[in-house]
C-alpha positions in Angstrom: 8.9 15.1 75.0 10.1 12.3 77.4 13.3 12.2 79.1 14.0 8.7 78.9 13.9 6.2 75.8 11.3 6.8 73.4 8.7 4.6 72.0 8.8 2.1 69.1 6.6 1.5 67.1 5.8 -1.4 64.1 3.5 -1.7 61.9 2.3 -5.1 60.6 0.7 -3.1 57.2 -1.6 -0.5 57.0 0.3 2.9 58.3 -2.4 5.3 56.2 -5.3 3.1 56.5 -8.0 4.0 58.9 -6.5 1.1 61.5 -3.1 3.0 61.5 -4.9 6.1 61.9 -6.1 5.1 65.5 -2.7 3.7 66.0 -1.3 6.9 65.3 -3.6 8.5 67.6 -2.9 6.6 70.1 0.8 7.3 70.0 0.4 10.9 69.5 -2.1 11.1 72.5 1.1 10.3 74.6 3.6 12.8 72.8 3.7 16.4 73.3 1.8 19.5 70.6 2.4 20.6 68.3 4.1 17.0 67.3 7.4 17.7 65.4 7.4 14.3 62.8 10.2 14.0 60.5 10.0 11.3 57.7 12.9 9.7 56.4 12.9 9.0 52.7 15.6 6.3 52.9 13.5 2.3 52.8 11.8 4.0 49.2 15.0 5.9 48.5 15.9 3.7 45.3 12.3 4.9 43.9 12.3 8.0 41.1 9.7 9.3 43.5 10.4 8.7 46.9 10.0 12.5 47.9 5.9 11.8 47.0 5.9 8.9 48.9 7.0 9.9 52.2 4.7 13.5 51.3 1.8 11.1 51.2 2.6 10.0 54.5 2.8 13.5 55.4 -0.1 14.5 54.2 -2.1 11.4 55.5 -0.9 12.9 59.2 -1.8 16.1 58.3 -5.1 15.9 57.4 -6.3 12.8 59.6 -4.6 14.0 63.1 -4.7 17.3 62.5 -5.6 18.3 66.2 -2.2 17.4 67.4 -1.0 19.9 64.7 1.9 18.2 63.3 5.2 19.8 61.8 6.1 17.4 59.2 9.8 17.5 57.8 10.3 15.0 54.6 14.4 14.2 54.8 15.5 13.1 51.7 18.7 10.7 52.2 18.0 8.3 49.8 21.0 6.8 48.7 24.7 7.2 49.6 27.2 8.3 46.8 24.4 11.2 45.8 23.1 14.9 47.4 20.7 12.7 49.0 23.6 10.7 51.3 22.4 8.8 54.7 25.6 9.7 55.6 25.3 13.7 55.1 25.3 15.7 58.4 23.4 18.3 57.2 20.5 15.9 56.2 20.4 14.1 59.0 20.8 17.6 61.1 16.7 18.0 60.2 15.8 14.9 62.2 17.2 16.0 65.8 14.7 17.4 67.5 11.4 15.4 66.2 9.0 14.3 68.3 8.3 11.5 66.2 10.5 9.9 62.9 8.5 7.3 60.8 10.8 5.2 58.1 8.0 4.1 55.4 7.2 1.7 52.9 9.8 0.5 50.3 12.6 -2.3 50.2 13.3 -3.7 53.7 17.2 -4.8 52.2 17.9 -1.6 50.4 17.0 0.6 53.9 19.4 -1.9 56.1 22.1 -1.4 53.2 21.8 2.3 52.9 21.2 2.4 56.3 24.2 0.7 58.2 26.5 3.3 60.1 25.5 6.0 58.5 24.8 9.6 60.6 21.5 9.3 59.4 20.9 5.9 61.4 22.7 7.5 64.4 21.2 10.3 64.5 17.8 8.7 64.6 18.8 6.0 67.0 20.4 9.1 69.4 17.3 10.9 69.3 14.8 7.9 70.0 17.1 7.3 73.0 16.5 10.8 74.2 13.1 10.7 74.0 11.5 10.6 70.2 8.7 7.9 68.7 10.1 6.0 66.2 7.8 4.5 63.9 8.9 2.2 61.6 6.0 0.6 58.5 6.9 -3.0 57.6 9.8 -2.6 55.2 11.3 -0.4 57.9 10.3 -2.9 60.7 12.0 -6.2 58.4 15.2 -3.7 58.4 15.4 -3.2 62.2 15.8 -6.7 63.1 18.7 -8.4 63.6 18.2 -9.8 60.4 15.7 -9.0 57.7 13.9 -11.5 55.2 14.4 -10.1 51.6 11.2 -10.2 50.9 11.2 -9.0 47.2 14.7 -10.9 46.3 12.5 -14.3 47.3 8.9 -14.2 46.1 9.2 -11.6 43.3 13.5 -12.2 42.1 13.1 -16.1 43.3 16.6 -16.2 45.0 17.4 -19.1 47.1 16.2 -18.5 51.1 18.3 -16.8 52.9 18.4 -14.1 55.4 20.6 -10.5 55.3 22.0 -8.4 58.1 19.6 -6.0 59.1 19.9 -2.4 61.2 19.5 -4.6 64.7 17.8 -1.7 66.7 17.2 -3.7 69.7 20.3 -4.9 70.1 21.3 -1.9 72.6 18.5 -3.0 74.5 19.7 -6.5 74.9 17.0 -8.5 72.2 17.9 -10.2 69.1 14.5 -9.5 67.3 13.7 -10.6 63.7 10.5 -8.8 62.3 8.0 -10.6 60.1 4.8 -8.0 59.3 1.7 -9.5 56.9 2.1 -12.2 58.9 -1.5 -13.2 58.5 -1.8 -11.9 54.5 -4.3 -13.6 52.6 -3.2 -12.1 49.4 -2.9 -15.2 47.6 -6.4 -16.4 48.4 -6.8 -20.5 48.3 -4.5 -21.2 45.6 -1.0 -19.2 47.0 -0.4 -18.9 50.8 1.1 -16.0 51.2 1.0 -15.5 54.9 4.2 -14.9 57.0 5.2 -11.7 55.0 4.7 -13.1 51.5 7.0 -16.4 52.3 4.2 -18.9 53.1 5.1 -21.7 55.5 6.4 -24.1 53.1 9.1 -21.4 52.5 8.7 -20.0 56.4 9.4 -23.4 58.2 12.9 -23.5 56.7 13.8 -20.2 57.1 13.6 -20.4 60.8 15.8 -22.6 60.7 18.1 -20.6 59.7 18.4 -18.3 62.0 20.3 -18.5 65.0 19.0 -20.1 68.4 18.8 -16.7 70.4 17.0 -14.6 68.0 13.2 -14.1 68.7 10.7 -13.8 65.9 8.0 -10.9 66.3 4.8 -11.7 63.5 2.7 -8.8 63.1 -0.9 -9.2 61.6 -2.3 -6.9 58.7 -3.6 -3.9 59.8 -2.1 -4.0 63.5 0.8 -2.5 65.2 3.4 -3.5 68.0 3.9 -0.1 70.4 6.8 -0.8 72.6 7.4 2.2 75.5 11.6 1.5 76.1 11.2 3.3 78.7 9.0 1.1 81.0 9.8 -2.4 79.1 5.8 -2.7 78.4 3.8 -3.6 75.0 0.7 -3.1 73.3 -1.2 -4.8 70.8 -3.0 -2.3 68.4 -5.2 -2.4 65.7 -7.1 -5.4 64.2 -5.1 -8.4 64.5 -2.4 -9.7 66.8 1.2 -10.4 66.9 2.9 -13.6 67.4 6.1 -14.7 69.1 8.3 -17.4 68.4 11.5 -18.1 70.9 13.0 -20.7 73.1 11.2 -23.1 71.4 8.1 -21.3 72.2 4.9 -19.6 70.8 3.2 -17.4 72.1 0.1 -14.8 70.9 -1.1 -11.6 71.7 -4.5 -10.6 70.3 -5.0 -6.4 70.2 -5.7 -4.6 72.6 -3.2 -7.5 75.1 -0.4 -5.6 77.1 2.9 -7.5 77.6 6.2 -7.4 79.3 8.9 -6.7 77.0 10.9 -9.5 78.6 8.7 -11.8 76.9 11.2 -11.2 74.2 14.4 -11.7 75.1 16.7 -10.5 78.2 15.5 -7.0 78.1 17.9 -3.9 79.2 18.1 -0.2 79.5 21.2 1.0 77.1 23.8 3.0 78.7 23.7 6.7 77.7 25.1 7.0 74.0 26.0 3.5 73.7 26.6 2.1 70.5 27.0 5.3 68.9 29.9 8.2 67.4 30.5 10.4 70.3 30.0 13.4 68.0 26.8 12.2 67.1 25.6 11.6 70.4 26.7 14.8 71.6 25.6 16.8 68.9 21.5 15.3 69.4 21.8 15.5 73.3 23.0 19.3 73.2 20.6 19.9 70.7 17.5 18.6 72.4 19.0 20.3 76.6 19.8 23.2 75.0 17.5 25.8 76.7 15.0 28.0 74.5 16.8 31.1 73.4 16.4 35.2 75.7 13.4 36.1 73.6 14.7 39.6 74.6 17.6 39.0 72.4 16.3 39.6 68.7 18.3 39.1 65.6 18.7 41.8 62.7 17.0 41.8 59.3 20.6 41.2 58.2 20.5 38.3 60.3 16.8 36.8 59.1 17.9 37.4 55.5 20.8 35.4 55.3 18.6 32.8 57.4 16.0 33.2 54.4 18.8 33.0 51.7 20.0 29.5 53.7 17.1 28.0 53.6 17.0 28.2 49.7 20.1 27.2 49.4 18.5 23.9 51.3 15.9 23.9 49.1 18.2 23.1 45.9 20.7 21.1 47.9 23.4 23.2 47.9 25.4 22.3 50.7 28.4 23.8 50.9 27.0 27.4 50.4 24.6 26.5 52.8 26.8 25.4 55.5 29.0 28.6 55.0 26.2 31.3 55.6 26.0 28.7 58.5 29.7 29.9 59.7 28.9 33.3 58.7 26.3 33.8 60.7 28.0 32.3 63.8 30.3 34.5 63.5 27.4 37.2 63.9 26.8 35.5 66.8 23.7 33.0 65.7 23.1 29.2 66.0 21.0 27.9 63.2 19.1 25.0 64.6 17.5 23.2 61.7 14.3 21.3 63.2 11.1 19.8 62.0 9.3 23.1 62.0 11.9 24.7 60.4 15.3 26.5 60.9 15.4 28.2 64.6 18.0 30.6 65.8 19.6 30.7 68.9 22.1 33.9 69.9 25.8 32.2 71.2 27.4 33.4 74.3 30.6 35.7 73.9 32.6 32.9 74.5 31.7 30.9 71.5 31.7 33.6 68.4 35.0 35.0 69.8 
């Protein structure tokens, strides 16, 4: 896993087509086996059946990059007010550690509202700072920009144009970046343009001018993908098509496989540590992911792997609080539970911290 900033990556369309496949390859090729991917439920979380379409992504991975024998974790916080909260610790908890986090398919406006300062956000934006992919599929990629087009509420709902606040991802790294995937989607063959994410440019034109001068707009093709290493400040056109980028007045495109300085967007910066984010969720990723691997000489009881066992049902039917107090129980038998991708993990605690 790297020690500095990890990757980002956005898809234009096409995450489980054979396109995204390679993509995916590509990406993995550069992270560390077995690849610990946890998928986050919350851009379809409004949907009856949310939990089958992140576990179709999941099962896309496993069977098509099976050699880099991902760990998939599906983490359900679908809506806040519910079990299912963005803003539950104990969800968000199965996300530190991943080696990669993908945000699927579903409403671009409903993930940015759901979203928004929740520990679910922070924990993912903590642990692609420390090091973990994060790859976001269009509706995702609309909601990490400084703003996102509501796609649906225009071309399906017919509200007035108009932009909403999105997640702003890039914002810690100094670019105001406003997503637009399908750029190039022909959907609507010779009778409908319905390129530029659905919009067309009759709609597309005046949108843009709408936004505000410093804010760059990113177009990604069908089928394609924009891989962005934070840590270097580089780019890199994948897949079928291209992207295109409007700024300053400017265009500019990139046809796959071009390679690009990051500063071609915007005034590009490295964040400071933590940045941006609760101290306590900061923290809690970065001890997490330094902590050292446990004295494998140092073996817990079948006391110990029961109530582990009984936990992790507990999980299972999203009961919380019972969960969280075999949690402090078995601290107090001196064991950490570490809930990762692969599963829960225990750690034994010093003296100092069961006393």
């Amino acid at each position: 896993m790297s020690k500095g900033a990890g990757w980002i990556v956005l898809f234009g369309s096409g995450e489980t087509s054979p396109s995204g496949r390679k993509a995916f390859d590509w990406l993995m090729q550069r992270l560390t086996m077995p690849v610990g991917v946890a998928i986050v439920e919350t851009p379809a979380g409004f949907e009856l059946n949310s939990a089958q379409v992140a576990g179709r992504v999941g099962d896309f991975l496993k069977k098509h990059l099976q050699n880099y024998r991902p760990q998939i974790t599906v983490v359900p916080a679908r809506k806040r007010g519910t079990l299912y909260s963005p803003d539950s610790p104990e969800i968000a908890a199965q996300i530190i550690g991943s080696d990669l986090i993908f945000l699927g398919p579903g409403s671009p406006t409903y993930a940015a509202r759901q979203l928004r300062d929740s520990v679910t956000w922070y924990t993912v934006l903590a642990n692609q700072r420390l090091g973990s992919a994060l790859v976001l599929a269009s509706a995702a990629a609309i909601a990490s920009g400084a703003l996102a087009l509501p796609v649906y509420e225009i071309y399906k709902v017919g509200q007035d144009l108009h932009w909403q606040e999105g997640l702003d991802l890039f914002a810690a790294y100094g670019l105001s970046l406003v997503f637009v995937p399908h750029w190039n989607n022909r959907d609507g063959g010779v009778e409908l343009d319905t390129s530029r994410c659905y919009m067309g440019q009759a709609r597309f034109e005046p949108l843009l001018e709408m936004l505000p001068p410093d804010v760059t707009v990113v177009g990604i093709d069908e089928g394609t993908a924009l891989a962005m290493h934070m840590e270097s400040g580089t780019c890199h056109v994948l897949g079928q098509g291209g992207v295109t980028v409007l700024g300053g007045g400017g265009r500019e495109r990139f046809e796959q496989p071009a390679t690009f300085s990051i500063d071609r967007l915007g005034s590009f910066r490295q964040p400071v540590a933590g940045s941006g984010l609760p101290a306590e969720v900061w923290h809690r990723v970065k001890s997490a992911r330094s902590r050292p691997q446990p004295d494998a000489s140092v073996a817990p009881s079948p006391q110990v792997l029961e109530l582990v066992e009984e936990r992790e049902h507990l999980r299972a039917n999203n009961d919380w609080p019972a969960a969280d107090a075999l949690r402090d129980r078995l601290a107090q038998m001196g064991w950490q539970v570490l809930d990762t991708p692969s599963g829960p993990r225990l750690e034994p605690l010093g003296d100092e911290e069961h006393s």
